[in-house]
N, C-alpha and C positions, 0 to 999 in steps of 0.2 A: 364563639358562635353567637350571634347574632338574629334574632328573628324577631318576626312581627308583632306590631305592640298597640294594645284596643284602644290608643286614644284620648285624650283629653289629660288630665290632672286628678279623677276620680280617685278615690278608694276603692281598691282589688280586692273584694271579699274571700272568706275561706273557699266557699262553695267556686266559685267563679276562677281562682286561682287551681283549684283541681282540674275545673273542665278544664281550661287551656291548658296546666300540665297533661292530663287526658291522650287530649290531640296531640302533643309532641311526641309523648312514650308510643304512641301507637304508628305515628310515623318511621317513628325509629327501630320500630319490629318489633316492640313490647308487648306481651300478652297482660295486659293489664289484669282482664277479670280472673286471671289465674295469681294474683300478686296480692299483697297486702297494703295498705297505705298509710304515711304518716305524714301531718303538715306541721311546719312550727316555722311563727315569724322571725325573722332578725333586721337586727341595723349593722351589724358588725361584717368586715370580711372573712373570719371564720364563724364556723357554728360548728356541730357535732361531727358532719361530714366534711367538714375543712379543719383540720385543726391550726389552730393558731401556731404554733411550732412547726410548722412542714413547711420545710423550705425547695421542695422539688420543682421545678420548671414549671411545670402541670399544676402544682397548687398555688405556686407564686402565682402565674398570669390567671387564675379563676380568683385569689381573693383583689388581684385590680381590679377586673370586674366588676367585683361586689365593693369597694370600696367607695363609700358614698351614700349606698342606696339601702331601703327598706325594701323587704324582698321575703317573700315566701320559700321555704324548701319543702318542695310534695317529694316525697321520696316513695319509690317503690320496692318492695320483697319480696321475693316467695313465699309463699305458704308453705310451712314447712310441713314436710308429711312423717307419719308417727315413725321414728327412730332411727331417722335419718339427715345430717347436717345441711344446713343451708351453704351452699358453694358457690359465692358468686350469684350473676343473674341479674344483678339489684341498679335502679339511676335513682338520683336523686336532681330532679329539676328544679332551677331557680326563676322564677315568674318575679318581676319589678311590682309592685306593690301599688304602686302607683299608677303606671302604663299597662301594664299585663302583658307586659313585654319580654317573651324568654332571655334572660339576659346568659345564663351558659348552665351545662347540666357535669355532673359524674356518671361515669358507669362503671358497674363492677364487671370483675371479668368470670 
């Protein structure tokens, strides 16, 4: 998945890297302000949500993707409510760092 990317050769800030995450998760029927958020930079095609060892179809073509590029992960979570497990719910979107170009996301089920 492929989408639109803000241009030029800039640097994607944190803040700026969320808003566009923002607008994807919310396209995608995300209740964001009901979520929790996490961002962390990489250069690698795995990070915490890709693990480097997962050789699935699914993770294989998402670390080609990333393979090359500096790239934000905004990930999204539930807010977990008192005593009760978090199940699912959760993406984690990849914004090019550079472009601010979604370059592909995860979704939990």
């Amino acid at each position: 998945m492929i989408a639109r990317g803000y241009g030029g050769d800039m640097e994607i800030t944190k803040d700026k890297a969320i808003e566009i995450a923002n607008k994807e998760a919310k396209k995608l029927g995300y209740d964001i302000e009901s979520m929790n958020i996490k961002i962390t930079k990489h250069n690698t095609p795995w990070n915490e949500y890709l693990p480097k060892e997962s050789e699935t179809e699914y993770d294989v073509e998402r670390k080609k993707q990333l393979t090359n590029k500096e790239y934000w992960a905004v990930y999204y979570y539930p807010k977990q409510e008192k005593n009760y497990p978090i199940l699912g719910g959760d993406i984690c979107i990849f914004v090019d760092s550079s472009s601010g170009e979604i370059i592909t996301n995860i979704r939990g089920k």
